[in-house]
C-alpha positions in Angstrom: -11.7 17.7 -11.3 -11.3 15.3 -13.6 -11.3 11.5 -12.4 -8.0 9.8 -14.1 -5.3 10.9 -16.1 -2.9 8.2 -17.3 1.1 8.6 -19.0 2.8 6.0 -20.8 2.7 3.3 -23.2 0.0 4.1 -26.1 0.5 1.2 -29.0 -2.2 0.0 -31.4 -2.8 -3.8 -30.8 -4.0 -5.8 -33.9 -5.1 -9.3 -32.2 -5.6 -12.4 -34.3 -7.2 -15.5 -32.3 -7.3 -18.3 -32.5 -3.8 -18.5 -33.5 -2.1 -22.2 -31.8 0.5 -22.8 -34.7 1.5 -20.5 -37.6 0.2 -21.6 -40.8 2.3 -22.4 -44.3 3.8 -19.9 -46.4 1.3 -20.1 -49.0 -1.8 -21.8 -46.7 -4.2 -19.0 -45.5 -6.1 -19.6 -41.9 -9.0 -19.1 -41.5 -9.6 -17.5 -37.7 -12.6 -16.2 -35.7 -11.8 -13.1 -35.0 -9.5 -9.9 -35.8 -9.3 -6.5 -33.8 -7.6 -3.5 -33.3 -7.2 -1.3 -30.1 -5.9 0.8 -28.4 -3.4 -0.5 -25.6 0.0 -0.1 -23.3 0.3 1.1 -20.0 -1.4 4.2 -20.7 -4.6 4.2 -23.1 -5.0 0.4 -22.2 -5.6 1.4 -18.7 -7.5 4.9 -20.2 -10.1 2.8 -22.3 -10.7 0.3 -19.6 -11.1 3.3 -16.9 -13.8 4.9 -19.6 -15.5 2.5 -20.2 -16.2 1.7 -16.2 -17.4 5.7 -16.3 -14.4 7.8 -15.1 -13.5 11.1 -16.8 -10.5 10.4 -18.6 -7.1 11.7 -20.1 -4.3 10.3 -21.5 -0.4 12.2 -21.8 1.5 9.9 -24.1 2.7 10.3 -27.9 1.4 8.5 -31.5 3.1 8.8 -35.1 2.2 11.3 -37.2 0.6 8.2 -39.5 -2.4 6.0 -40.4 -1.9 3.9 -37.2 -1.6 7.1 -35.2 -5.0 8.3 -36.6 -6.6 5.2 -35.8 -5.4 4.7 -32.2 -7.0 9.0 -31.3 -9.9 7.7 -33.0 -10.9 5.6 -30.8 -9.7 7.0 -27.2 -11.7 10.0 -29.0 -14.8 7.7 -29.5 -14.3 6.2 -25.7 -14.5 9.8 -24.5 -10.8 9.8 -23.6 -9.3 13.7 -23.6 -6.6 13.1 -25.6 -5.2 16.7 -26.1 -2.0 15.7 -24.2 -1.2 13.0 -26.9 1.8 14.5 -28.7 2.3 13.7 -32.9 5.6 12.9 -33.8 6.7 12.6 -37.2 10.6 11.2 -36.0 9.0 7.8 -35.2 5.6 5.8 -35.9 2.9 4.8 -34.2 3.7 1.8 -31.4 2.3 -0.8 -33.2 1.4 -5.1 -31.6 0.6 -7.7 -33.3 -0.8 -10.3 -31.0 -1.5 -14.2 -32.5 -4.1 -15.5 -29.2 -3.9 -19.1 -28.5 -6.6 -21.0 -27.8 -5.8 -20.9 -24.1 -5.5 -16.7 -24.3 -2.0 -16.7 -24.1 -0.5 -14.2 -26.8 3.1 -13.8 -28.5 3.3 -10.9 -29.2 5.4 -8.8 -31.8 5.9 -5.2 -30.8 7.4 -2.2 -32.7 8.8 0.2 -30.8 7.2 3.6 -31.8 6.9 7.2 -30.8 5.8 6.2 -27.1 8.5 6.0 -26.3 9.3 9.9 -26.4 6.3 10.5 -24.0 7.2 13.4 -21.8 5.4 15.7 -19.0 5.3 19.0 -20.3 4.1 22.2 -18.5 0.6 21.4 -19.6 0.6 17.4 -18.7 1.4 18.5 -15.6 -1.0 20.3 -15.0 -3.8 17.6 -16.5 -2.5 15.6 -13.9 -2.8 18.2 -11.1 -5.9 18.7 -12.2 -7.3 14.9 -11.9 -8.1 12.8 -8.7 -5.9 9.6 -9.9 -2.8 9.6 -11.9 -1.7 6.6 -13.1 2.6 6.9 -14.1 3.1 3.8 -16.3 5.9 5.1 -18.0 8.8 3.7 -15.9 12.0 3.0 -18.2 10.7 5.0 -21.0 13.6 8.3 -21.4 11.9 10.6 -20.5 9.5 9.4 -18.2 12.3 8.0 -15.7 14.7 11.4 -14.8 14.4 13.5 -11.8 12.6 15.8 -13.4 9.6 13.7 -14.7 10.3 12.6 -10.8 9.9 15.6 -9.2 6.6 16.5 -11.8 5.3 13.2 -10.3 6.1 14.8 -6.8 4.1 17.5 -7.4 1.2 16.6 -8.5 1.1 14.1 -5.6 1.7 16.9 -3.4 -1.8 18.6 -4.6 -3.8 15.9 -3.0 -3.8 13.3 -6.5 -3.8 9.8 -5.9 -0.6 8.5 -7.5 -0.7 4.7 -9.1 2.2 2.8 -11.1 2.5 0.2 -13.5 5.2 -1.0 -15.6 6.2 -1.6 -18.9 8.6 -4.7 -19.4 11.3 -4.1 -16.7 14.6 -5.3 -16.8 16.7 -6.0 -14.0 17.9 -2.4 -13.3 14.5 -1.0 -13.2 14.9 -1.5 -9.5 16.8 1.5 -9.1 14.7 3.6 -11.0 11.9 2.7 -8.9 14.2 3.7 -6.0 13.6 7.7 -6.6 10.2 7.1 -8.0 8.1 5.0 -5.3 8.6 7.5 -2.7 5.5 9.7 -4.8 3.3 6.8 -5.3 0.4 5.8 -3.3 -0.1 2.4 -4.9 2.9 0.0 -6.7 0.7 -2.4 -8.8 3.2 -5.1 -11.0 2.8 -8.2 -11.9 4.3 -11.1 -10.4 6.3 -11.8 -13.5 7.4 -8.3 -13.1 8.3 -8.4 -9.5 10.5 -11.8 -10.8 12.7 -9.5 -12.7 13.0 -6.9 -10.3 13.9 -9.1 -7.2 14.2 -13.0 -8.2 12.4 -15.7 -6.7 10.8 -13.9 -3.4 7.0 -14.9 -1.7 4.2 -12.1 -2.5 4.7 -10.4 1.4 8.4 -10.5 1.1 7.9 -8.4 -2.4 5.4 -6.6 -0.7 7.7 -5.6 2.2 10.4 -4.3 -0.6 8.5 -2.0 -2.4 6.7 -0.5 0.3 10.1 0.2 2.3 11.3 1.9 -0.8 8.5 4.3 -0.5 5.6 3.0 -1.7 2.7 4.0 0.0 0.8 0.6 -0.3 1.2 -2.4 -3.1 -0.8 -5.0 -4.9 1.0 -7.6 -6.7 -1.0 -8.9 -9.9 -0.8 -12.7 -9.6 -2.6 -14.0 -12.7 -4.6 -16.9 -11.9 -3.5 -16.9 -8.3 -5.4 -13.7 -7.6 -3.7 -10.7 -5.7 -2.2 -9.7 -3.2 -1.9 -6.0 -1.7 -0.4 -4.3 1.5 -2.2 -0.8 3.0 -1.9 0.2 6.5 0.0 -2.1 8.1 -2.8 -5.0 6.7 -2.3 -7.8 3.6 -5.2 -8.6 2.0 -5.3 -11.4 -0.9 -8.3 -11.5 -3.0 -8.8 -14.4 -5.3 -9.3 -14.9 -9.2 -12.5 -15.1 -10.8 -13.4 -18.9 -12.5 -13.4 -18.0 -15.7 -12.3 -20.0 -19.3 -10.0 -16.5 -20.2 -10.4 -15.9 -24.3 -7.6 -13.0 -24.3 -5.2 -11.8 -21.1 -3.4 -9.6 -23.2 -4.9 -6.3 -21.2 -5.7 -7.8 -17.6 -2.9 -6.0 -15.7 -3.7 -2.8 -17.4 -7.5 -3.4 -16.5 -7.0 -4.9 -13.2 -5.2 -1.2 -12.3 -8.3 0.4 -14.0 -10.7 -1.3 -12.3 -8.9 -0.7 -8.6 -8.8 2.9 -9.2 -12.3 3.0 -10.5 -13.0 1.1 -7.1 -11.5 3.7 -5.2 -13.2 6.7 -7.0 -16.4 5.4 -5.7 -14.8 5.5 -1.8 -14.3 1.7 -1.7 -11.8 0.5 1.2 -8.9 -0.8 -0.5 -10.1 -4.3 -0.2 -13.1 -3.9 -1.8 -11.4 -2.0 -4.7 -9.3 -5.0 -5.3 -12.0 -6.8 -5.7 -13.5 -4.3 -8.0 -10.3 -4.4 -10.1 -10.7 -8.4 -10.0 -14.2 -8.6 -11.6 -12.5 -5.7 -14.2 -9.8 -8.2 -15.2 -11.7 -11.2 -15.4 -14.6 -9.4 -17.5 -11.8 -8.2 -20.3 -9.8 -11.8 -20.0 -13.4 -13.8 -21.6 -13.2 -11.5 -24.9 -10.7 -10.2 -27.4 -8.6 -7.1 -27.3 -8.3 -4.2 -24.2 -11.6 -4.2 -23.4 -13.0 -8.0 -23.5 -16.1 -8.3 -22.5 -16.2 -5.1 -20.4 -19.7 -3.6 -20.5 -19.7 0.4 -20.5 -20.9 2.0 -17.3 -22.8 5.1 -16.6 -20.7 8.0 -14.5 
């Protein structure tokens, strides 16, 4: 089988750093460095998840343009099976343009593309049935967020697949999508900014208690510099954040979930794998883009 299969946001990020003030009209910068990735909730997590040695796929959907080329170029070249990447000539390629401060926070400016329009066909379901993760990161997206995508997700969680879930810039009402999809996941992984949105101003164990009592079969709440926390089995375990001077954060949720599914794939306990998915995050936080400073392992 294959290791991981991710759906969901695929966007091409062009990262500028440092950027701490926009320049004059007519003044060119000069900066240090200039990149382009691939990125989102999907291929961000699929390049990171590569690149630490899983076998992986990617079901999501790119313009039928230049930016679109560019983006299966590179999953390609990161060994990502990208035949479940749809071409859409309605809408182009999701395309972010990130200016990096000096202290690696990044405003971002993000077109809204053909990404948006992923959806699990017959065959994407069945490249997720056929892989030992699946990683849903496509909550609010149309298509992604029906009973039937849903019931898909049921299924291939019913044929022994670890499911995962991330989120894409949730809004209030999320919540109740998340209602009729956490009952299929095994692990709930958002950010603490995320979980702000969904359910105010709540400590990590009270969040933890919410989602896991709407289904959820454990959950790890992405805290940034504060670390994480998680809930499995009845037991919280908070693992803390590396000491690092970050360069670029713009992909650590997306590599924290990569790394603590890599983790997993090994047989860690879910402790260690949090731990795993720690080192991950702070490896691709010290350099610029969605993989950092991540060094490519060998399956």
């Amino acid at each position: 089988m294959r290791d991981l299969t991710c759906v969901g946001l695929t966007t091409l990020d062009i990262l500028v750093r440092p950027v701490d003030a926009l320049p004059d009209a007519q003044q060119p910068t000069l900066v240090e460095e200039i990149a382009l990735a691939p990125a989102g909730t999907a291929s961000g997590t699929a390049m990171v998840a590569a690149t630490l040695g899983l076998d992986t796929a990617v079901i999501s959907a790119v313009g039928q343009d230049v930016n679109g080329d560019i983006v299966l170029q590179l999953l390609r070249r990161a060994g990502i099976d990208c035949s479940q990447v749809a071409r859409l000539g309605e809408r182009p390629t999701s395309t972010s343009v990130l200016t990096i401060r000096s202290d690696g926070e990044r405003p971002v400016f993000h077109m809204l593309g053909a990404s948006i329009l992923t959806a699990m066909s017959p065959a994407a379901i069945e490249t997720a049935r056929g892989s030992r993760f699946f990683h849903f990161g496509g909550v609010g997206f149309p298509n992604l967020s029906s009973p039937e995508a849903f019931a898909a997700v049921k299924s291939v969680r019913a044929g022994g697949t670890y499911v995962t879930c991330d989120l894409i810039a949730p809004q209030p009402q999320t919540i109740e999508t998340l209602r009729g999809l956490l009952p299929h996941v095994d692990c709930f992984m958002p950010s603490e900014a995320e979980v702000r949105v969904l359910l105010g101003d709540v400590a990590p164990a009270e969040a933890l208690t919410a989602f896991t009592g709407m289904g959820a079969g454990s959950c790890i709440i992405k805290r940034g510099g504060a670390g994480s926390i998680g809930w499995s089995d009845s037991e919280i375990f908070e693992v803390p954040a590396k000491s690092i001077t970050p360069v670029d954060t713009t992909s650590c949720g997306d590599s924290y979930c990569a790394g603590f599914i890599s983790g997993l794939s090994q047989g860690l306990s879910f402790r260690d794998a949090m731990g795993v998915a720690t080192e991950t995050a702070a490896e691709v936080a010290q350099g610029l883009g969605t993989l950092g400073k991540l060094k490519r392992r060998v399956a």
